[in-house]
N, C-alpha and C positions, 0 to 999 in steps of 0.2 A: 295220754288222755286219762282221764281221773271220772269215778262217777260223783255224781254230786251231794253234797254233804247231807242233802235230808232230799226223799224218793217220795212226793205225794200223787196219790190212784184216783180214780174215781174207782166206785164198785160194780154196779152191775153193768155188763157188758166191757168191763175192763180186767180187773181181775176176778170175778167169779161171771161164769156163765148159767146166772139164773134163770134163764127163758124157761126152763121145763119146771122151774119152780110157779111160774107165773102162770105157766099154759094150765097147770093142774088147777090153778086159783080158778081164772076164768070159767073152765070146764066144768066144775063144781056149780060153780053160779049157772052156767048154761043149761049144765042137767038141772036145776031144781026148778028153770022157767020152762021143760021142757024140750031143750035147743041139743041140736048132736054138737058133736066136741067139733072142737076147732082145732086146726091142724095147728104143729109147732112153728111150721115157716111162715105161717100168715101174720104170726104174733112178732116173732123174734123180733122184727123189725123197729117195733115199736117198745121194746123193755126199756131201751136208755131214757124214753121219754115221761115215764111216771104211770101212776097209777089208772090218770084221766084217759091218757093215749092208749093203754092198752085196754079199758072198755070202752072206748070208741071204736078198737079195732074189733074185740072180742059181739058191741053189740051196735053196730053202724046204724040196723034201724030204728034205735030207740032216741028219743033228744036229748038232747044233751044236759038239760034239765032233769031229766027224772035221773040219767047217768050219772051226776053229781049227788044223788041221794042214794048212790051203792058204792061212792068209796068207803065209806067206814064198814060196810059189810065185806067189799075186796079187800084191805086190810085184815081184819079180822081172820079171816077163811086163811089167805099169804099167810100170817104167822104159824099156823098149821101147819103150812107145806115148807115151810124152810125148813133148807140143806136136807129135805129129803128127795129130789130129786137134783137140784141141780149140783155141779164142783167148778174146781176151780179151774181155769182156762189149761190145756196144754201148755207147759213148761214155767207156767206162773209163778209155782215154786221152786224150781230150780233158780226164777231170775231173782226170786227175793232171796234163795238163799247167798248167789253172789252179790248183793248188796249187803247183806248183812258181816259176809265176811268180808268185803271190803271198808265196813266200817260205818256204811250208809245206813241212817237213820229213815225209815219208812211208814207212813200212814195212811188216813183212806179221807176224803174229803167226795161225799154224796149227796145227790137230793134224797137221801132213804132216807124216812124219818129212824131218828137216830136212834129211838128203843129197837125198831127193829133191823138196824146193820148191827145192834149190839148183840141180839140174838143168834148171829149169822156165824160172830167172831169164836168161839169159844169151840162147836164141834174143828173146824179146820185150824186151832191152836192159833188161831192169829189175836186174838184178847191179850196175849203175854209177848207178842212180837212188833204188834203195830203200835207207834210211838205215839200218836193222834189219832183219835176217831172225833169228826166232825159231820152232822147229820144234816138234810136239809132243815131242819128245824131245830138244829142248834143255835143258829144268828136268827137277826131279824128279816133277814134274807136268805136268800137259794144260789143257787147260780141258772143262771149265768153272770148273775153280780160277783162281784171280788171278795164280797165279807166273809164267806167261809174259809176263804184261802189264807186270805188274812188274819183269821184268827187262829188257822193251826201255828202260823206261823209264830204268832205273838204264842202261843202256848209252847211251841217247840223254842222260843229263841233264836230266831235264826231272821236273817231280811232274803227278801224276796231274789237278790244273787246267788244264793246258797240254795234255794230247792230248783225241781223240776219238776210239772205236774203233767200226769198223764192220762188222757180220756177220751173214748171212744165216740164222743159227740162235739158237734160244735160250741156248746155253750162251755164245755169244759175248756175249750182254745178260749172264747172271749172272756173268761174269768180268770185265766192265769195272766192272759194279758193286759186286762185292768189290773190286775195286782201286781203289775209286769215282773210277772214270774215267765221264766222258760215253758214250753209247751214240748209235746209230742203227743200228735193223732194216734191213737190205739188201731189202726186197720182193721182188725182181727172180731172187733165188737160190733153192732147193734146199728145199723141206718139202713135207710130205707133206699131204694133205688136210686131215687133222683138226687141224692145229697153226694157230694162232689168232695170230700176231705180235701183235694190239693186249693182249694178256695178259702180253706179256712183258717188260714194264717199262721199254724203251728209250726214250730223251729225246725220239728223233725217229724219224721213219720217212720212207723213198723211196720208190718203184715205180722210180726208174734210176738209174745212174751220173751221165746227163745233171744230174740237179738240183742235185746234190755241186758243181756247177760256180759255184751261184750261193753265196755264203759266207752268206745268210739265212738257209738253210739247214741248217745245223752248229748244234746248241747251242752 
């Protein structure tokens, strides 16, 4: 078994575990309305899904209308708090380092708008390691559509036989799959209770980074 010629991630809640970056965001915003903090397990659940989902979790009684007029201040507060609270998952790096020395070409394809996965890369030295960084507002699209995937691809040189994309969410499965790239569920990240990963059509599934290490592994 061989691992596969280019390794694409999603980010948060795949290779790095930002929740406590997010929870400090929130928290911030909720002390200056007055509001006690919100625990970390109440959020986690909801980091894979953006900026919306986590103040819908962080402020449930407010509508969703005035909510949509504090992403650009949640943004703002989040560039603050990156990479000061949260790292990268248990054994993340050990698995990128056996892709690297196997030869495997690795990068990061995210809904994070892409200034800030840029700001993410450089404390954890991955700015000089990852081969692509694709933002969700790189393309004209996000995922769950295919067009980010697609275009690391077009920027790495490679077709859609040669990578494997990996992510902790379902739209990260139905975006490798229109771009019928290989899949593997990330286990180990960000869903909320009722979400079921063996329904979600991925080639293969983890519970850790660790396993990523052994190349049987990968479709």
């Amino acid at each position: 078994m061989n691992f596969p010629q280019v390794a694409l991630f999603d980010l948060d809640g795949t290779l790095l575990d930002s929740a406590p970056d997010f929870l400090a965001t929130v928290n911030r915003m909720r002390a200056s309305r007055g509001i006690s903090p919100m625990r970390l397990e109440s959020l986690r659940p909801f980091v894979s899904r953006g900026s919306r989902a986590m103040l819908g979790a962080a402020f449930a009684e407010v509508e969703q209308e005035a909510r949509e007029a504090w992403v650009a201040e949640f943004l703002e507060i989040y560039r603050g708090e990156i990479g000061r609270h949260g790292l990268p998952f248990a054994g993340v790096e050990d698995m990128l380092r056996a892709l690297e020395n196997a030869g495997t070409r690795w990068g990061i394809v995210t809904n994070k708008p892409e200034y800030l996965a840029r700001d993410i890369l450089p404390p954890l030295g991955w700015d000089a390691r990852s081969a692509v960084l694709i933002g969700g507002d790189t393309t004209a699209e996000h995922k769950p559509h295919p067009l980010p995937l697609l275009e690391a691809m077009q920027r790495l040189g490679v077709s859609a036989d040669d990578c494997v994309y990996v992510g902790d969410d379902e739209r990260d499965i139905i975006a490798a799959r229109a771009a019928g790239m290989r899949s593997i569920a990330a286990l180990w990240g960000y869903r909320r209770d009722e979400e079921n990963p063996a329904t979600w059509g991925a080639d293969a599934a983890c519970e850790s980074p660790s396993e990523l290490r052994d190349a049987a592994r990968w479709p």
